[in-house]
N, C-alpha and C positions, 0 to 999 in steps of 0.2 A: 566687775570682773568675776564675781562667785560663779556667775550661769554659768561662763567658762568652764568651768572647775568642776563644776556638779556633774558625776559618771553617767546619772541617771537619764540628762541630756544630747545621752550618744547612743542613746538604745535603738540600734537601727531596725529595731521591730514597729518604731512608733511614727508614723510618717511627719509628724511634727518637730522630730531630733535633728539636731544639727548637722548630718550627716548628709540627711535627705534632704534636708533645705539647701543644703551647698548646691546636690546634685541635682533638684529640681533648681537651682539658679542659673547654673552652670551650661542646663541641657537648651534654657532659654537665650543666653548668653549666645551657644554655640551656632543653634537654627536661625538665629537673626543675623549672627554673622554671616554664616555661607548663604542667607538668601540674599543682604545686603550684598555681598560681593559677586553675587550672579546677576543681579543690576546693574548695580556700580561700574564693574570694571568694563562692560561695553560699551555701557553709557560713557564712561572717560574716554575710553579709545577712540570713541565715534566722534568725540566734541574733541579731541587734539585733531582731527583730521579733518571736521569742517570747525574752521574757527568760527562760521558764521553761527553757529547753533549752541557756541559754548557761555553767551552770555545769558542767553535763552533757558537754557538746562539749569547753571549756576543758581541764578537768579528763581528760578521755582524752587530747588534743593535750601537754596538760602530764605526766601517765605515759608517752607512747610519747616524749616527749622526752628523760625521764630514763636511757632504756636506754643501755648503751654501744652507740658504733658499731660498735664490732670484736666483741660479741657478736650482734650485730643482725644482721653479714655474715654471721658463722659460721652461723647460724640458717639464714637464705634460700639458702646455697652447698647445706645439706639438699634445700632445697628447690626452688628456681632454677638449681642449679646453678652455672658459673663464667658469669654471664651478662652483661645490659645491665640486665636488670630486678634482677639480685644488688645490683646498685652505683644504680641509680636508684631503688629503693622507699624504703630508710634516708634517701636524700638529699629527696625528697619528706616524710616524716613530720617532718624534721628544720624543717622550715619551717614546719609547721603552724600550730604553737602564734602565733609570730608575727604570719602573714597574718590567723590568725583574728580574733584578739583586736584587731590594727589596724583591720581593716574593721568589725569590730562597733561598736567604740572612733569610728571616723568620722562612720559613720551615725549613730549618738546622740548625736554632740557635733552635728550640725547644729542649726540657731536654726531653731524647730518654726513662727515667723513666715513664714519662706521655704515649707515645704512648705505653709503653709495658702495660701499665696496662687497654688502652682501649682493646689493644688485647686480654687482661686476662679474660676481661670481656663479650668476646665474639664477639664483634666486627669486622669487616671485614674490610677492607682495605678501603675501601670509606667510611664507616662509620667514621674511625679513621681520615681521612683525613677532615671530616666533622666536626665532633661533638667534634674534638680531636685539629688537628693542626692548621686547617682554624681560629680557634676562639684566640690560642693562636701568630697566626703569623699576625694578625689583625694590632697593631698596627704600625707595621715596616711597613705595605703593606700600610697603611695609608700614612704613612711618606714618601714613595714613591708617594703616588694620590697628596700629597700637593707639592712637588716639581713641578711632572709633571703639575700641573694644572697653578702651577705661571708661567710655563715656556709658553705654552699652551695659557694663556692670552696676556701676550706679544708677544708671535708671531703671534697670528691670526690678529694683526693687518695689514700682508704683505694681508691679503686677500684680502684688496679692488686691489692689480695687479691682481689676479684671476676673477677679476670682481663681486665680493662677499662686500655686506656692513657689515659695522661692527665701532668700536669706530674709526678703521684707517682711516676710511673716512676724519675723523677732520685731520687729520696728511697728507696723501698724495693729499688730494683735495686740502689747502687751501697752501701748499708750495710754488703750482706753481701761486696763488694771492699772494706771503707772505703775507698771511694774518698771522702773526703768533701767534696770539692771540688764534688763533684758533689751529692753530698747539698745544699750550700749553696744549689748553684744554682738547683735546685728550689724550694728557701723562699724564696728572692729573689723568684723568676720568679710564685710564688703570692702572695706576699705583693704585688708591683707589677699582677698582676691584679687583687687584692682590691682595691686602693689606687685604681684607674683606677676601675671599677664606680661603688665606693662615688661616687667624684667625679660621674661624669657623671651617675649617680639623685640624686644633690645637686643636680643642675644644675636638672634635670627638677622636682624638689621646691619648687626655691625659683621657677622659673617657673609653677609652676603655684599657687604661694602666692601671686605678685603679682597672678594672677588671679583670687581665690577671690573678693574680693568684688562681682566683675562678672558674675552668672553671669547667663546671657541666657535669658528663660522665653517667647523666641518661637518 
């Protein structure tokens, strides 16, 4: 807990401070999410709508899940080299499985009553899928973003092997000092990231649960 403690650790002149490791975690964290989710959420809408394609999609999201991380980097370091795409592709595929399966999982649990009536009402197929199921299938697609994102935090710590800074720095830099004070700090510091996330897409989850049976079809 000292590293904690120690001032000289927050000096955001030093790109190694704890400040900048959050934000270089953070900023990785963030671009894995919104690319994971501009996959994801078509790929789920597409597989609730052809059922024939959704054991298909699963089923590969659930194989590239099973690889290890640390074989996964070795892989792309061939190939990517020591990059940003080294440390963000694993972290993208790692979410897949998830996103997918939630948002497919959403759209199908809607009450098939509500889409007939946006139909009734005139509505077109993307409209309904808009203004209709997108708003009811919200909070399950949520409950998915908070898994993936805890999952997501903990792993982007492999980044600093991609040669990517991030809170892992405190963890794989200072083993080989056992400094392990510092090792700690690092698991703390990921694990109070993870911890905050999780909370506030809880937040976001359960407001948007309170509204799920008001949904407005004008």
């Amino acid at each position: 807990m000292n590293y904690l403690l120690q001032p000289y650790n927050y000096d955001l002149s030093d790109p190694a401070s704890i400040p900048n490791l959050f934000l270089d975690h953070l900023y990785l964290v963030g671009i894995t999410m919104l690319i994971s989710l501009i996959i994801a959420l078509p790929l789920g809408i597409l597989v609730a709508r052809r059922p024939r394609l959704y054991l298909l999609v699963i089923t590969i999201a659930d194989l590239l899940y099973t690889v290890p991380a640390l074989a996964l980097i070795a892989i792309l370091i061939t190939i990517t080299g020591l990059s940003l795409a080294t440390a963000i592709i694993p972290l993208v595929i790692y979410t897949q499985l998830v996103l997918i399966r939630n948002t497919a999982t959403a759209i199908n649990g809607i009450d098939p009553l509500l889409l007939e009536v946006g139909k009734a009402m005139g509505m077109n197929p993307r409209q309904v899928l808009l203004r209709v199921a997108l708003p009811q299938a919200l909070p399950t697609i949520i409950a998915g973003v908070r898994i993936a994102t805890v999952t997501t935090i903990g792993i982007a710590a492999l980044a600093y092997l991609a040669g990517q800074s991030g809170l892992g720095d405190l963890i794989f830099k200072n083993i080989a000092t056992t400094d392990f004070d510092a090792v700690v700090a690092g698991g703390i510091l990921i694990a109070l990231l993870a911890v905050v996330a999780d909370l506030l897409l809880l937040a976001v989850q359960t407001v948007l649960n309170r509204g799920r049976t008001s949904v407005s079809l004008a």
